[in-house]
C-alpha positions as CSV (number, residue, x, y, z in Angstrom):
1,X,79.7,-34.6,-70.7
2,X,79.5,-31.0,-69.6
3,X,80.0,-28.5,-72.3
4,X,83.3,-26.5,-71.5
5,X,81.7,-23.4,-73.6
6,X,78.8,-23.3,-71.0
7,X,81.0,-23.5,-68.3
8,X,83.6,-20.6,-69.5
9,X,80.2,-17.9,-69.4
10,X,79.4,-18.8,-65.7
11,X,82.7,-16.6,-64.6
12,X,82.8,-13.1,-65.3
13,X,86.2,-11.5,-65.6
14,X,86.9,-7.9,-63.3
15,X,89.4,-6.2,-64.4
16,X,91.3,-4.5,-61.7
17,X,93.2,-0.8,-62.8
18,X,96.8,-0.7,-62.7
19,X,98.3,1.3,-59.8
20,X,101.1,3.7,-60.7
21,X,102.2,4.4,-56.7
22,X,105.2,6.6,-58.6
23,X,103.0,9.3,-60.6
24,X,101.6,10.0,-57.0
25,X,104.9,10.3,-55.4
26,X,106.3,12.1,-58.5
27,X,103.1,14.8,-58.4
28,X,103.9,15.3,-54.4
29,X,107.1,16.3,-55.4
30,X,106.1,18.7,-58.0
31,X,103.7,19.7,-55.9
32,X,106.3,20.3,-53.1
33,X,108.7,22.2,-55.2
34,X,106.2,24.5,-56.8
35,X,105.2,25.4,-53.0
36,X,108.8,25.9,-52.1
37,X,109.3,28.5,-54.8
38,X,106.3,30.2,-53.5
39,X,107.1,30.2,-50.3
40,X,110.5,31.7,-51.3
41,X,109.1,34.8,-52.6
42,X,106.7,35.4,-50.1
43,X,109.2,35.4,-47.7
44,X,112.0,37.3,-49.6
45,X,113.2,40.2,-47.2
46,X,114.2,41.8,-50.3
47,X,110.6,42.2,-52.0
48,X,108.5,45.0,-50.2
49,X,105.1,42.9,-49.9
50,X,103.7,46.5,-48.9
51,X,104.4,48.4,-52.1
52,X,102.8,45.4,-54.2
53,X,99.8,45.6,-51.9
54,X,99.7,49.2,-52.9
55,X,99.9,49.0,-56.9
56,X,97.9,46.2,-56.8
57,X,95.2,48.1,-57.8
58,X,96.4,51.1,-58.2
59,X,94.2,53.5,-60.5
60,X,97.6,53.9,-63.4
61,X,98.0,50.4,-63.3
62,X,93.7,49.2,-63.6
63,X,94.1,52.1,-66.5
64,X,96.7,50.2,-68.2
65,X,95.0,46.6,-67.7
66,X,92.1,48.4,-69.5
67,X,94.3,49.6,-72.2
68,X,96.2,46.4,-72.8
69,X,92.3,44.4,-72.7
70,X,91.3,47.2,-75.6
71,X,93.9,46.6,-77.9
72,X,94.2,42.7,-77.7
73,X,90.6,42.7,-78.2
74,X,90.9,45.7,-81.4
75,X,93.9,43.9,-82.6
76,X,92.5,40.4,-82.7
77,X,89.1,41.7,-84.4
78,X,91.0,43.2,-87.3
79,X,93.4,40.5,-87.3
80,X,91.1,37.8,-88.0
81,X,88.9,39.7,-90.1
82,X,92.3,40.5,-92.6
83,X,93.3,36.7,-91.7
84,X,90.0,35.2,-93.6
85,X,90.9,37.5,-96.5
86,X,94.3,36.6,-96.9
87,X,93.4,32.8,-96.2
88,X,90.8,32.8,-99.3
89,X,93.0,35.0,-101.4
90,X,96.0,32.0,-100.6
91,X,93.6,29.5,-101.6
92,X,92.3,30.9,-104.8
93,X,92.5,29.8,-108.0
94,X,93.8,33.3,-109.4
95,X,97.7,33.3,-109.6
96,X,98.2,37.2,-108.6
97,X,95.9,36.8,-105.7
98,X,97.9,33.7,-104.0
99,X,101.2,35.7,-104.8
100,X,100.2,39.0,-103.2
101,X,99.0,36.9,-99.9
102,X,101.6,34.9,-100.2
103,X,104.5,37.8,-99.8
104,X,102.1,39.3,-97.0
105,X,102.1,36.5,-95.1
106,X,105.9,36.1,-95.3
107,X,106.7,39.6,-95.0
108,X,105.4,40.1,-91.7
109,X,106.1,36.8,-90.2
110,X,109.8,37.0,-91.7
111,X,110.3,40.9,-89.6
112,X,110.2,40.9,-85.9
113,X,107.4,42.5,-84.6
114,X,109.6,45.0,-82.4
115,X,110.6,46.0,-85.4
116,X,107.2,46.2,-87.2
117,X,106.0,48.7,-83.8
118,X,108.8,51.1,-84.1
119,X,108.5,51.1,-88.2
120,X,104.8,52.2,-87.8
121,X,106.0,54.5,-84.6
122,X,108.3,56.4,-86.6
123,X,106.9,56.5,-90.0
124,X,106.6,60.2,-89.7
125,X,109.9,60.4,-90.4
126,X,110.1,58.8,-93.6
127,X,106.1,60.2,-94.5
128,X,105.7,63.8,-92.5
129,X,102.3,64.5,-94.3
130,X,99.9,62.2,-95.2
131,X,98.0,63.6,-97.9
132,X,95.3,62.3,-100.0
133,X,94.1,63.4,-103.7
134,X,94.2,63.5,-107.2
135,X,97.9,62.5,-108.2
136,X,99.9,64.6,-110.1
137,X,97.5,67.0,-109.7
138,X,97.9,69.1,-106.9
139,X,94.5,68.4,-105.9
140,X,94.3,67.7,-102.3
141,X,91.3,66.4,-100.3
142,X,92.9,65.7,-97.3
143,X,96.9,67.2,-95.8
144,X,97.8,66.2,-92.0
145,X,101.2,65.6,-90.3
146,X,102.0,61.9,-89.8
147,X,102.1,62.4,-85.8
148,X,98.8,63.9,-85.8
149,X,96.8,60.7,-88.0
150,X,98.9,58.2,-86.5
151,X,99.6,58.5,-82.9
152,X,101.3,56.0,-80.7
153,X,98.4,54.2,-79.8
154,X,97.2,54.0,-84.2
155,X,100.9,53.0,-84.6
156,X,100.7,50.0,-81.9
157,X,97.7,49.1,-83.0
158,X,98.5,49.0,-86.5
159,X,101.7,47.2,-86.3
160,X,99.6,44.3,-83.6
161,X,97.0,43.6,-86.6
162,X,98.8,43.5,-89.4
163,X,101.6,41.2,-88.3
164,X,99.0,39.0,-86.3
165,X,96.9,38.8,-89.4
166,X,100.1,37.1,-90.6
167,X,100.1,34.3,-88.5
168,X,96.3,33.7,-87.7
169,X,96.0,33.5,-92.0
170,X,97.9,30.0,-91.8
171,X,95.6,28.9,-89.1
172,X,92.2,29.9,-90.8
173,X,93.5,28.4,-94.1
174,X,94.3,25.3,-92.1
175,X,90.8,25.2,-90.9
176,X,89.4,25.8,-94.1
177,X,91.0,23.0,-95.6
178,X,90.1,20.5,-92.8
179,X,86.7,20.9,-94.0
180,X,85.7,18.5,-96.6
181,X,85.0,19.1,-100.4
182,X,82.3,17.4,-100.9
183,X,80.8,20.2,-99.0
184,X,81.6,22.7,-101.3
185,X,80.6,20.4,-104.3
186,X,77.5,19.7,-102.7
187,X,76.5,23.7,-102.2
188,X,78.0,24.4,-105.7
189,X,75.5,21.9,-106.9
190,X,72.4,23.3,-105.3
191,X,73.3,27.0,-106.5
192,X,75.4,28.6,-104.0
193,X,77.8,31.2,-105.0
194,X,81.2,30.9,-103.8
195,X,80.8,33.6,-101.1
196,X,78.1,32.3,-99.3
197,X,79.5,28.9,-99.5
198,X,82.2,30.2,-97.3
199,X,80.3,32.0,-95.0
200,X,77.4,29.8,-94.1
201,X,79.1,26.2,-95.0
202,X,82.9,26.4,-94.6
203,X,83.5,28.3,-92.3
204,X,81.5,27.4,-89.3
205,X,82.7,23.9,-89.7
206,X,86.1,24.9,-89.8
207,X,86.5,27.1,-86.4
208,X,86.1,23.8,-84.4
209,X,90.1,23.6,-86.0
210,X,90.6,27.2,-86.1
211,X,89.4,28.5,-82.3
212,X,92.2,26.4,-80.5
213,X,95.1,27.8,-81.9
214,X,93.4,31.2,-82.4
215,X,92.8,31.2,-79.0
216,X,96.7,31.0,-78.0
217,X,97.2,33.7,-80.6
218,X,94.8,35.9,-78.7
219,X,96.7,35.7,-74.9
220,X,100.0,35.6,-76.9
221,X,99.0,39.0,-78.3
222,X,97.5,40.2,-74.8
223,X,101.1,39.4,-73.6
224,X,102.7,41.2,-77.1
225,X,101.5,44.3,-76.1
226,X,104.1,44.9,-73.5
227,X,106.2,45.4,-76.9
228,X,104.4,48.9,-77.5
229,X,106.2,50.7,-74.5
230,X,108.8,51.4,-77.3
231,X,106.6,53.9,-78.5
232,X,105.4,55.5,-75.3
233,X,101.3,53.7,-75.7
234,X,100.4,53.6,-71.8
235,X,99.3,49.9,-71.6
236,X,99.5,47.5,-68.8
237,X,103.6,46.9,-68.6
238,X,104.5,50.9,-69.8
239,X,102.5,51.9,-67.1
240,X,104.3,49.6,-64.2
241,X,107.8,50.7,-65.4
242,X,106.9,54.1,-65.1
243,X,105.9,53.9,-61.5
244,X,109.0,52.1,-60.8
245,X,111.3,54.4,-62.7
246,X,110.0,57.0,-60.0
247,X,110.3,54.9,-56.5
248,X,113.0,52.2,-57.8
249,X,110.4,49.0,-57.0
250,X,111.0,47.6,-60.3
251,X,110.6,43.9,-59.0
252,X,107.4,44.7,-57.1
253,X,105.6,46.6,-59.6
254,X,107.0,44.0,-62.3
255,X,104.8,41.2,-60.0
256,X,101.7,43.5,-59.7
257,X,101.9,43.3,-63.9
258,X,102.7,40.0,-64.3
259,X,99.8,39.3,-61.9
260,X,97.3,40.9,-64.0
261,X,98.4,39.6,-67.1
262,X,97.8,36.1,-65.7
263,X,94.2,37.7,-64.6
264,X,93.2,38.6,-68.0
265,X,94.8,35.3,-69.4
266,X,92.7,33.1,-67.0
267,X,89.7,34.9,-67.8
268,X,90.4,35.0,-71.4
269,X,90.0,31.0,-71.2
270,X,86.4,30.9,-70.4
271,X,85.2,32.0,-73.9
272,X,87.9,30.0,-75.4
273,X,86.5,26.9,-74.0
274,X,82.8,27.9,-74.9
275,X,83.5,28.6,-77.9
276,X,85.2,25.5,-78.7
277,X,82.1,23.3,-77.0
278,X,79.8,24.9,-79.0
279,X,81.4,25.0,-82.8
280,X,82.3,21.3,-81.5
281,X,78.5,19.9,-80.3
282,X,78.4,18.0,-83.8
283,X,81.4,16.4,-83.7
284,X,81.3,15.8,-79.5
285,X,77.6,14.0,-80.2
286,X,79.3,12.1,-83.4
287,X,82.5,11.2,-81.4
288,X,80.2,9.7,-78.3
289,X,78.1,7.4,-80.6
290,X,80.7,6.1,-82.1
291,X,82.4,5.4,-78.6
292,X,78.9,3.6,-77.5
293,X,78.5,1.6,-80.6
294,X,82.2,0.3,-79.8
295,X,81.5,-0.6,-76.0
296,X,78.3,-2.3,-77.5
297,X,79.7,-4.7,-79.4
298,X,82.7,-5.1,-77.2
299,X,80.1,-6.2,-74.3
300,X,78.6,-7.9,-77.2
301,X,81.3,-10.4,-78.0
């Protein structure tokens, strides 16, 4: 009598993928569409192709790409820094610390940030000098007008960091608590101090959460920066409506910036992505393993 068990491992079972003829006829259609709209501005009568050829790189408008790459860069830098601080004051033990970065955090991400620009913009008005000294005094170190410490450029970079150091606080306080405790127990136990337990333990574990989101933050405030024409800073977007204030193209210079904002966006996704491969290798090399050892002892069985 054969032995049906013997018999069952002499066929070997292909599996054969599933075809879904629909997501290709769906994507053709997309992809159709999207080619349509294209085609319809090409071939707008009504959008001079010449004057966009022109101010495509025009010297004004390569000045104000630079200018807009500077500040997002600036902003971010003193963003994050202010970000870690307030993260590890929320997350203190101290009652008065968690308060005060409490109320920042709201504060700014509870104002709009047009608002937040033409506050710093203006604050000569309400400040005309800004002196420094010994109150009550009349000892003065230092006595300058507002206009002349803070120009437009101070103000809208001011205004960038500070509310942006708002938002990116929640995302490194995220990250930080995505990281487990027992790390922190186990560097407590072996005698490090608090400080460099964040530095050199905590914190590079937790940027494989924190770069993602950061990353969006940082083309959000590359894009944000168009806010600071309300107080005259010559970035990427001030600079375009000038030039079309003077010859009336407001539609072609408006696609010469919106073409190099998706430039510096694009390009602003290669680090992104390396940074996220490397603060990731441990996890990547953890997460293939474990996908092995499951295919193993699937073929196993």
């Amino acid at each position: 009598m054969s032995n049906p068990s013997a018999n069952s491992e002499q066929y070997e079972i292909i599996a054969k993928p599933l075809r879904h003829p629909w997501r290709v006829v769906a994507a053709i259609a997309l992809a159709a569409v999207l080619l349509a709209f294209v085609w319809s501005l090409v071939s707008a009568k009504t959008i001079n192709h010449e004057v966009i050829a022109q101010y495509l790189f025009d010297p004004a408008i390569l000045r104000g790409a630079g200018l807009t790459v500077v500040l997002t860069a600036a902003s971010m830098v003193i963003a994050t820094a202010l970000a870690t601080l307030m993260a590890v004051m929320k997350l203190s033990d101290n009652v008065l610390l968690r308060v005060i970065a409490t109320g920042y955090i709201e504060f700014f991400r509870g104002t709009p940030l047009l608002l937040q620009i033409v506050f710093w913009g203006y604050l000569g008005i309400i400040y005309p000098h800004i002196t420094l000294g010994i109150p009550f005094t009349g000892v003065t170190w230092f006595d300058q007008p507002t206009s002349t410490v803070i120009s437009s450029f101070t103000a809208g970079l001011i205004a960038l960091s500070l509310n942006e150091a708002a938002y990116a606080a929640e995302i490194v306080r995220a990250g930080i608590l995505s990281v487990d405790k027992g790390q922190t127990e186990a560097a407590k136990s072996l005698g490090m101090s608090s400080g460099y337990t964040m530095r050199r333990i905590v914190l590079p574990q937790a940027m494989r959460v924190i770069l993602p989101p950061m990353g969006n933050e940082t083309i959000s405030m590359l894009k944000s920066t168009s806010l600071l024409q309300v107080v005259a800073v010559a970035e990427l977007y001030t600079t375009a409506n000038q030039i079309s204030s003077q010859n009336l193209a407001q539609i072609e210079l408006l696609v010469v910036a919106g073409f190099w904002y998706l430039v510096m966006n694009t390009i602003l996704g290669f680090p992104q992505r390396y940074l996220e491969r490397r603060f990731g290798r441990g996890f990547e090399v953890a997460g293939n393993s474990m996908t092995r050892t499951a295919k193993a002892e699937r073929n196993a069985k």
